[in-house]
C-alpha positions, 0 to 999 in steps of 0.5 A: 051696466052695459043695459045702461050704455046701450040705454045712453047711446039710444037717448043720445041717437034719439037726440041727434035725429030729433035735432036733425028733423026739426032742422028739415022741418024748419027748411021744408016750411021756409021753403013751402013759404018760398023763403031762404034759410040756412040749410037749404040745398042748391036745388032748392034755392033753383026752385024759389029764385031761379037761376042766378046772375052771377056764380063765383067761388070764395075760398077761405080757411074753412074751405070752398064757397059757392057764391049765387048773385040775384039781381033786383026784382024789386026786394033788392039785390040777394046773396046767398053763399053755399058751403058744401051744396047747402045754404050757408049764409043770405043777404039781401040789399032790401028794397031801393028807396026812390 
C-alpha cells in the first residue's frame, strides 16, 4: 500500500513540474517573440519595454500591486500590473486613430 502512495505522490509531483515547465516555456517564447504575458518578471518586462514612465502602487484585499505605465510609441499607451514581481495583468490602449 505504501508502493502505492508513494507511486500517487510521484505522478502528482510529476504533474505540478510538468505544469510549471510549460508555463516557463509559454513566457520563455512570448519573450524571445518580445511580447508580454502573464508571469513574466520585472526583469523581463525591463528588457522587452525599457523602463516605464510612470511606477505607482495599488493595494487591494489581495495585496500589493505594482503598477508600470508606458507611453505611446506608437501601438497605444501600456499597462502592466505586477503582484509579487511577476506580470499579472497588460493592457494596452492600442493604436490611436488619426
Amino acid at each position: 500500500q505504501e508502493s502505492a502512495v508513494a507511486q500517487g505522490r510521484q505522478r502528482k509531483a510529476d504533474a505540478e513540474w510538468l505544469e510549471r515547465h510549460a508555463e516557463e516555456k509559454k513566457i520563455e517564447d512570448a519573450y524571445r517573440r518580445r511580447e508580454v504575458v502573464a508571469g513574466m518578471t520585472q526583469d523581463q518586462i525591463r528588457l522587452i519595454l525599457g523602463t516605464p514612465d510612470r511606477i505607482g502602487k495599488y493595494a487591494d484585499a489581495q495585496g500589493q500591486d505594482d503598477v508600470w505605465e508606458y507611453p505611446d510609441r506608437g501601438t497605444g499607451r501600456s499597462t502592466i500590473i505586477f503582484r509579487d514581481g511577476r506580470v499579472l495583468q497588460y493592457r494596452n490602449t492600442g493604436k490611436r486613430r488619426r
